[in-house]
C-alpha positions as CSV (number, residue, x, y, z in Angstrom):
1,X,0.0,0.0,0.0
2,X,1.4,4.0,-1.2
3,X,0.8,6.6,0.6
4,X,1.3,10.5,-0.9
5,X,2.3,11.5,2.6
6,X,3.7,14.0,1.4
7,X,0.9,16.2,0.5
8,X,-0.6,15.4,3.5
9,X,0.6,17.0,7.1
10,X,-0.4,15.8,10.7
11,X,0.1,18.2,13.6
12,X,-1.1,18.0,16.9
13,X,-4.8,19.4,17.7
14,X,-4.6,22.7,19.7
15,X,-7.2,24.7,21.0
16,X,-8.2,26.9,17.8
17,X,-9.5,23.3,16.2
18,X,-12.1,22.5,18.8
19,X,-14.9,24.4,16.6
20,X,-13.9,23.3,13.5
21,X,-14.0,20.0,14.7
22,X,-17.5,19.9,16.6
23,X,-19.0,21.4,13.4
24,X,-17.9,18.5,11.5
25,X,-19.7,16.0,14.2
26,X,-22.5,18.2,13.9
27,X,-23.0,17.6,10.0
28,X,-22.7,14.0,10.6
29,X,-26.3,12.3,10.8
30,X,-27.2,10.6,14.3
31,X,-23.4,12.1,15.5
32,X,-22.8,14.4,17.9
33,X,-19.9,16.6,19.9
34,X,-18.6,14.5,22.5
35,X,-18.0,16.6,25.6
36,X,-14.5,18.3,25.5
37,X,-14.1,17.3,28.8
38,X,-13.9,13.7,27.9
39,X,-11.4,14.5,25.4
40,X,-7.8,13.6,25.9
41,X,-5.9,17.1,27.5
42,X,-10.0,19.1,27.1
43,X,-9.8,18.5,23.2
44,X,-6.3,19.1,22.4
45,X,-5.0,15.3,22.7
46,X,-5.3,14.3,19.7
47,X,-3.9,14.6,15.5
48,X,-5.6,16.7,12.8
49,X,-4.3,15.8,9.1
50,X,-4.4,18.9,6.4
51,X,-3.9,19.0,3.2
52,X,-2.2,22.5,2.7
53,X,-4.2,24.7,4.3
54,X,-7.4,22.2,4.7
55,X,-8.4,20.2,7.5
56,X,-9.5,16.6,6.6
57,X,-9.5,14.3,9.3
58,X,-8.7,13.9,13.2
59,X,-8.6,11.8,16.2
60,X,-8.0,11.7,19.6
61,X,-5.2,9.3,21.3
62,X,-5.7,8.4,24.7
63,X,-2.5,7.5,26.6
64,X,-2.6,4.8,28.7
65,X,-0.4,3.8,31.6
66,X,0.4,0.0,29.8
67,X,2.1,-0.6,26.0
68,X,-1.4,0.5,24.8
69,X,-2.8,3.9,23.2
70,X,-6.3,4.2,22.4
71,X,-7.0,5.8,18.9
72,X,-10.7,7.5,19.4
73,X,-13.5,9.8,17.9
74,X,-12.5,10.2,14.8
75,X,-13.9,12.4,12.6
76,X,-13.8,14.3,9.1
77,X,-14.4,16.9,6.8
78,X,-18.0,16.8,5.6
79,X,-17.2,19.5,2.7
80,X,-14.0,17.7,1.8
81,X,-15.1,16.0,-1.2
82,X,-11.8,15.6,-3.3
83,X,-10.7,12.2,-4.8
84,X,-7.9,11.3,-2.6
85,X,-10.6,11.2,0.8
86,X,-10.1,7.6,1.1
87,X,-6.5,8.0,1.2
88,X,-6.5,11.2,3.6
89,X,-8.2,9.0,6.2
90,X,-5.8,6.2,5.5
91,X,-3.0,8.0,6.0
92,X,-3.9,9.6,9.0
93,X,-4.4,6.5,10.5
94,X,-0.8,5.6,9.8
95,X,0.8,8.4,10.5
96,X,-0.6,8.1,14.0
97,X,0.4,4.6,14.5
98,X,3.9,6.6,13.4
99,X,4.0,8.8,16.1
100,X,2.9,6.2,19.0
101,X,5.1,3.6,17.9
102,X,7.9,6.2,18.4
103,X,6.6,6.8,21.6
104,X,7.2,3.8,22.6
105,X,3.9,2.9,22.2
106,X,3.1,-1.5,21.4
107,X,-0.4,-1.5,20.9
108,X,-3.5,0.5,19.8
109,X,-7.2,0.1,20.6
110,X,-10.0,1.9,18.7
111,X,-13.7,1.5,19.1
112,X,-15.2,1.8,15.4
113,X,-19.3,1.7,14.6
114,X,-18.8,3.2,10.8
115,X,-18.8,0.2,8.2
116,X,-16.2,1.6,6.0
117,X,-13.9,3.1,8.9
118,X,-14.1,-1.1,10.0
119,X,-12.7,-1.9,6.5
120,X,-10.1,1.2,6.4
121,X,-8.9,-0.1,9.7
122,X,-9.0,-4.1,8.9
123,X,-6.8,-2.9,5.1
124,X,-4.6,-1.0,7.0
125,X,-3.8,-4.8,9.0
126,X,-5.6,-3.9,12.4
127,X,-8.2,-7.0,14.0
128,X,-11.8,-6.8,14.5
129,X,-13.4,-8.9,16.4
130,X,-16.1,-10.8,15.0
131,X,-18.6,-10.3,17.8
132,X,-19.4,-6.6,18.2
133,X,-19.1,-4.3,21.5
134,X,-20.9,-1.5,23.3
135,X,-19.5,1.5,24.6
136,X,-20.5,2.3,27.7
137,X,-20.2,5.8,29.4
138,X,-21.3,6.9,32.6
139,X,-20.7,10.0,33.5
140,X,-19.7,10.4,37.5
């Protein structure tokens, strides 16, 4: 599998992204904002992929205390239409597997509903398990 990483950037989220990035979970149907406060670092712990000047995709990591990082609520673009959207959202996902494996990072987790996100994931060599799970939230 290629990759044209080198059209595409990854930088860390900061604080400026956290409306851009609520009104594309907005857009999406039956999707909403998860609370910034259950963000990694209040909505800031996380990767945004652009292409030049254009935001794509993003995703939140959540560092764990074990070999494990937990790659979470992702989310893109809904006006990003071009051809190479596919391999945006590819590519981000490798590029953060990159940058946690340089951590020092073993392992990631992810938690995915969306059908083709599933196949993106299984393509770029990650396991699903055959028996789907719930997420369960309960706020304290």
């Amino acid at each position: 599998m290629q990759f044209n990483i080198m059209e595409f950037k990854i930088r860390e989220l900061n604080t400026n992204d956290w409306e851009t990035l609520k009104k594309w979970w907005d857009w999406w149907p039956k999707w909403q904002a998860p609370p910034k406060d259950l963000l990694p670092l209040d909505g800031t712990g996380g990767f945004i992929l652009e292409k030049g000047l254009v935001p794509v995709v993003a995703g939140f990591v959540y560092l764990t205390n074990s070999n494990t990082a937990i790659l979470e609520w992702l989310v893109s673009n809904p006006e990003y239409r071009e051809d190479d959207r596919g391999e945006a959202i590819d590519t981000f996902i490798v590029r953060t597997e990159e940058i946690l494996k340089q951590m020092g990072f073993k392992y990631m987790f992810s938690i995915v509903q969306h059908k083709r996100l599933i196949e993106t994931h299984k393509k770029l060599g990650w396991s699903a398990d055959a028996k789907p799970s719930y997420e369960l939230i309960k706020t304290l």
